[in-house]
N, C-alpha and C positions, 0 to 999 in steps of 0.2 A: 138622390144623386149625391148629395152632401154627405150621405152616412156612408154611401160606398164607397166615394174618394176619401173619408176620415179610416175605413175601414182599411183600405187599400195602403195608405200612410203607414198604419199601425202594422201593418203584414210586413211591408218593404221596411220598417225600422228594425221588426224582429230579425225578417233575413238579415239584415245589418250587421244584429247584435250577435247571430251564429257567427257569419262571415267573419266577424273578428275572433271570434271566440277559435272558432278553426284555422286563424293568419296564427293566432296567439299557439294551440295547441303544435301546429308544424313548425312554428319557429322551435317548441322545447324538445319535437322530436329530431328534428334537425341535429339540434345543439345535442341529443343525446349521442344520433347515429355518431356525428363527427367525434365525440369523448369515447363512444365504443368503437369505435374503427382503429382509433390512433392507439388504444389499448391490444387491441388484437394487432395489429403492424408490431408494439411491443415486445408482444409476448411470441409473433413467429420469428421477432429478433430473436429473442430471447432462446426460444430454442434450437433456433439455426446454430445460434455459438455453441449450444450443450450439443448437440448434435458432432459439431466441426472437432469441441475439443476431446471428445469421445472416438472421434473416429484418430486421431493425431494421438490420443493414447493406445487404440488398439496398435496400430501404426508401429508405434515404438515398440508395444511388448512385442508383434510379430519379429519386427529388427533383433532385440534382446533377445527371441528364441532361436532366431537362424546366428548369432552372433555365440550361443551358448551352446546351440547342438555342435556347430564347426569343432567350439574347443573344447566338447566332450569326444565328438569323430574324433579329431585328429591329433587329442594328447598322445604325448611321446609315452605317461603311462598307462597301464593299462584300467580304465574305469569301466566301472560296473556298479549296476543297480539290483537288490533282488528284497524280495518280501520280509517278513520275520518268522516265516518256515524255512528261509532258505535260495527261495525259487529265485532263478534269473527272468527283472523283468527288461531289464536293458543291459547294453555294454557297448564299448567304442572297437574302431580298426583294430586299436593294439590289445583290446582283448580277445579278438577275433585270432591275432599274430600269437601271441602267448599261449594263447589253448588248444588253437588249431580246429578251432569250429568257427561255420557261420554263425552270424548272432539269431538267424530264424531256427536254430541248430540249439543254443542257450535259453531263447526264452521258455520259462515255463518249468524248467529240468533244473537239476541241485548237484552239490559239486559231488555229492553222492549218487546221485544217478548218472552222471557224466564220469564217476570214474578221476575225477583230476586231482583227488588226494588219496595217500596209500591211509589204509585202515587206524595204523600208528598216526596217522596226525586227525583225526574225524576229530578225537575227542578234545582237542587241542579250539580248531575249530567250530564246535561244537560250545566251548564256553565263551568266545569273542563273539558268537550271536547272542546265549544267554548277555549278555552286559549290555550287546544292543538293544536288546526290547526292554533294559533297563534304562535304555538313554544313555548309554557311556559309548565313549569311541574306545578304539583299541590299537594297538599296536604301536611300532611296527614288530610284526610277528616273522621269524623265517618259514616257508611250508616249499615242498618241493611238487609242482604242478605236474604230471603227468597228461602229455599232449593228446591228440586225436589217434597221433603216429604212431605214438609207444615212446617217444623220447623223452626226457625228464627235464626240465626247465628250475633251477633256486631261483624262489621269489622272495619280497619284502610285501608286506600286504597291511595294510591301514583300514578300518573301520568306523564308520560315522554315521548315527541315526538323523537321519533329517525326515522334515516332515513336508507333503508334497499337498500342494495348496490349501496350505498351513491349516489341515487334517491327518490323511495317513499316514503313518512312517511307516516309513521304508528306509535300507540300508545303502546307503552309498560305499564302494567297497575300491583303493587305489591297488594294485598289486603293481610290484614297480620291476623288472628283471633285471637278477643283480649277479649274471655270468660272470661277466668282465672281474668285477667288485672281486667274486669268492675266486677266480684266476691271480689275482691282484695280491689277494692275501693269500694264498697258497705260493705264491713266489716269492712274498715278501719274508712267507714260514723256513723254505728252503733254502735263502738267503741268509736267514739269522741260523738256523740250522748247517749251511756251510760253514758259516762263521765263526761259532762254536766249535765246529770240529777242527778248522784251520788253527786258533787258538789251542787248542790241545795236542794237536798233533804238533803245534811248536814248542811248547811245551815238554812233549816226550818226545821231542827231539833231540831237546836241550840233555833232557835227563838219559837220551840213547846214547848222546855222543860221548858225555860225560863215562857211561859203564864201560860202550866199546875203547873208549882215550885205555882205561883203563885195563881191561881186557886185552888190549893189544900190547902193552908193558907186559902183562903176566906171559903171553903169547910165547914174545920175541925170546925168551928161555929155551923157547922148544925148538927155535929156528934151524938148528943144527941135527935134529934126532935120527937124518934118515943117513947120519956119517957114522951111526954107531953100527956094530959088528955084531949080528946074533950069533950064538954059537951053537943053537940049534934050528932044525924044523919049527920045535914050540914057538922059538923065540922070535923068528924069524915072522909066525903068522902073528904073534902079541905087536910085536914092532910094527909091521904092516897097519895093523888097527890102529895103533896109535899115530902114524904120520896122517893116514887119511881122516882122524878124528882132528888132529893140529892143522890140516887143509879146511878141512869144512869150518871149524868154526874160526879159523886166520878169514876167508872167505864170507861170513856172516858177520866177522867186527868192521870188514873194511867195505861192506855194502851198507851198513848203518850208520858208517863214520861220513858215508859218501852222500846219504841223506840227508845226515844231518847238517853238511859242511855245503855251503853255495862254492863249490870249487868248480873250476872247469879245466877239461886237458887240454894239450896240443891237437888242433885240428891240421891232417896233411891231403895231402893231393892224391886220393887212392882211387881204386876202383872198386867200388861196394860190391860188383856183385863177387870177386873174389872172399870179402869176408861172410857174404851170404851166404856162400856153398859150405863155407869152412864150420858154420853155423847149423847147416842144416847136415852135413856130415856128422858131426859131433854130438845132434840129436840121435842121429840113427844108430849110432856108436852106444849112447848111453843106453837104450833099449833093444839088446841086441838078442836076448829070446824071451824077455817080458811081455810081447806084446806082439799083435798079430797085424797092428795100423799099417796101413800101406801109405810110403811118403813120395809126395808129387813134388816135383822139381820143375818150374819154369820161369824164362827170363829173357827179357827183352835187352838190348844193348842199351847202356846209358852211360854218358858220359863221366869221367871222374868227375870230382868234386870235392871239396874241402869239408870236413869232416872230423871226430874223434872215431875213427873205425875199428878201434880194437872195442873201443864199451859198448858199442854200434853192435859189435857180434855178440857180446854176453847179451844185450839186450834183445837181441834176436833169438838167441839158444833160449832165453828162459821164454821166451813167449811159445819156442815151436814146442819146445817141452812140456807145455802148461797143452798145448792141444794134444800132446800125442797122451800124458796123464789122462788127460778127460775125455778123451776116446777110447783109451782102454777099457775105461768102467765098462761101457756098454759090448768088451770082447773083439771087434773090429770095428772097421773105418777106416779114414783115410784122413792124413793131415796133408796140405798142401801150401806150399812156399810159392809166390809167385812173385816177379819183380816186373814193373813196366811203368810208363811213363804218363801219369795222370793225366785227365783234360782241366788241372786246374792248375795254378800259382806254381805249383811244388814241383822239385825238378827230381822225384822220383816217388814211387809208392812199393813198399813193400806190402804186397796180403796173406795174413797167414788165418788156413781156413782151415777148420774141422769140422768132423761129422761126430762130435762128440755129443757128453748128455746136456752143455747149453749151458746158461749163468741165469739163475732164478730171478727175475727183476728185481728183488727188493736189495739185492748186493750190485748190481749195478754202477750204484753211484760211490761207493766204496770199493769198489773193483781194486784201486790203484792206491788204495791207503797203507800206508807202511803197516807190518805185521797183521794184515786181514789177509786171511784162510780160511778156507770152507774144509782143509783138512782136518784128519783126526789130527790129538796132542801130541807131537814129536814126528809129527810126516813130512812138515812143513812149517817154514819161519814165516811166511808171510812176504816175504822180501823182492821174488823175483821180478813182480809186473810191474812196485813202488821203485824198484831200481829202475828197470827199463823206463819207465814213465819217464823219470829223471831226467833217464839219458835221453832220450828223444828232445823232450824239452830243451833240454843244456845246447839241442844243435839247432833250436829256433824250429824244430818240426812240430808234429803234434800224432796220437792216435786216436783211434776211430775205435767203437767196439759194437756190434750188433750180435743178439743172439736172440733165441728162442728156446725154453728149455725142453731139451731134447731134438734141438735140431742142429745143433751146434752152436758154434761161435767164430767171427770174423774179426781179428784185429787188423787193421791197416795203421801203416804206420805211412808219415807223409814226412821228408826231407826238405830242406831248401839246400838251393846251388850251392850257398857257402864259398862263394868267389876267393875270401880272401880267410886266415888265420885269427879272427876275431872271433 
């Protein structure tokens, strides 16, 4: 009984010595779990914030892409993207507006398959992409785009190799439209080109007045030649020629003297269409079987008005002249005087119309320049239309000139009331 309660002792000490032994091992695993647990809490910290600030990056680039496609859409120039063959692989609205295609229209296709540069500029072209696949940008180059329509658009066109997530390159391309621009300087051209001529023309003004001053002294010799007496037939046709040779050019010194001189006459109280008719009489006078034009006469009532009306008729007579000339070319026609009361400012309009051969546009704007003639040498001084201009101007009016060559020519001449003697 003794051995088995000594026995029994020894058993229950052993369970003892496990029993602890197992307090002891759960206490270390314990103390492990709770060091591995607060490690993993850690580390899903840890990647919760890689997580947050990855997604707060995508975030921004998305922002950055919608923030850079806008101001690629909606530059005022035209952008574009295309390969290093060429090919369109993007572009914005305004290149959409400049070429006249949709961009599902661009991508894919070359400015060569599309047609948008004439043959004379490919090879032009053609080396601002060589320098891009070298890495250089280019321009600004001019190139003239040819739209979807058929219409021609001048551009300015810039080039730049960038590389697209900083591997491929590809060409980013600005084309900027520069209408306005080349309007801008074609006006500015015309302006210095008036300018120079204005200068010159003062000029041999200077040096006209100067000849006719002169000229008109030698003249005044002959003033008396039509009180000489021929004593024959011969002498009688010699004399003839020579008055009417001391007429025309007394008449050529003192429409250059009149150029050249800012004078002005007495303006009186008339009634124009009387110098009109006297005007367009004196036309048909002068071409009395030269010519076949048939002349039209009409006229609305207009009040007198103050005026220079006697230079008012030379300057009428050379204009109806100059139509019934340049309708003969063509054999017949019709020149037409017409007088009536504008719908504008002016308190009358004369139009004098032809069905002649027309004013070739590049004399246009020299129409009215002293001694410009499209005649042969010695048919014509050039004087008649620079006189008339004068005088028109000299009364605060102005002319109008349209034509078409071979459809004729319209001058209108436009008066003011001219209330008083100024």
């Amino acid at each position: 009984m003794i051995e088995k309660n000594k026995a029994l002792e020894e058993k229950c000490a052993e369970l003892e010595q496990l029993l602890e032994e197992e307090k002891e091992k759960a206490v270390f695993y314990q103390r492990i779990a709770e060091k591995t647990g607060t490690r993993c809490l850690r580390e899903v910290d840890r990647l919760s914030h890689i997580i947050s600030e990855k997604e707060k990056a995508e975030e921004a680039y998305r922002q950055s892409e919608e923030r850079f496609k806008i101001l690629f859409d909606y530059a005022p120039d035209a952008y574009y993207i295309n390969d290093l063959k060429g090919n369109f692989i993007d572009g914005n609205k305004a290149a959409e507006n400049i070429t006249g295609y949709k961009r599902e229209e661009l991508i894919g296709k070359s400015f060569l398959k599309l047609k948008l540069l004439s043959k004379d500029q490919l090879p032009r072209a053609a080396k601002a992409l060589a320098k891009n696949i070298l890495g250089k940008s280019t321009g600004p180059g001019e190139f003239t785009l040819h739209k979807k329509d058929g219409t021609s658009v001048p551009v300015e066109i810039r080039t730049h190799p960038v590389k697209f997530k900083g591997k491929k390159v590809h060409v980013l391309g600005i084309a900027r439209d520069i209408t306005e621009r080349k309007k801008s300087e074609a006006e500015k051209a015309k302006l210095m080109l008036t300018l120079m001529r204005q200068e010159k023309l003062a000029s041999l003004g200077e040096m006209a007045a100067g000849i006719a001053h002169n000229l008109n002294n030698a003249l005044s010799g002959f003033g008396n030649i039509d009180l000489i007496e021929p004593n024959n037939a011969e002498e009688a046709e010699y004399l003839a020629d020579m008055i009417e040779t001391y007429k025309n050019c007394a008449n050529i010194v003192q429409r250059t003297l009149k150029l050249a001189r800012d004078t002005k006459s007495e303006k009186t109280l008339d009634d124009i269409e009387l110098y009109l008719k006297e005007s367009f009489k004196t036309a048909g006078d002068f071409f009395p079987k030269k010519t076949s034009v048939k002349l039209i006469y009409e006229s609305e009532k207009i009040q007198p008005f103050y005026a220079s009306h006697y230079e008012l008729t030379e300057a009428f007579l050379n204009i109806i002249k100059n139509g019934i000339e340049h309708t003969s070319v063509k054999g017949d026609g019709e020149v037409k005087v017409k007088l009536f009361k504008p719908e504008n400012n002016y308190h009358c309009c004369i139009e004098i119309k032809d069905t002649g051969e027309g004013i070739a546009p590049e004399n246009m704007d020299k129409l009215f320049n002293p001694f410009f003639t499209t005649k042969e040498p010695g048919l014509g001084t050039g004087l008649g239309l620079s006189t008339a201009y004068k005088t028109v101007q000299d009364q605060g009016g102005e002319i109008t000139v349209e034509s078409e060559p071979g459809k004729g020519a319209t001058f209108r001449i436009y008066l003011p009331r001219g209330d008083d003697r100024k």
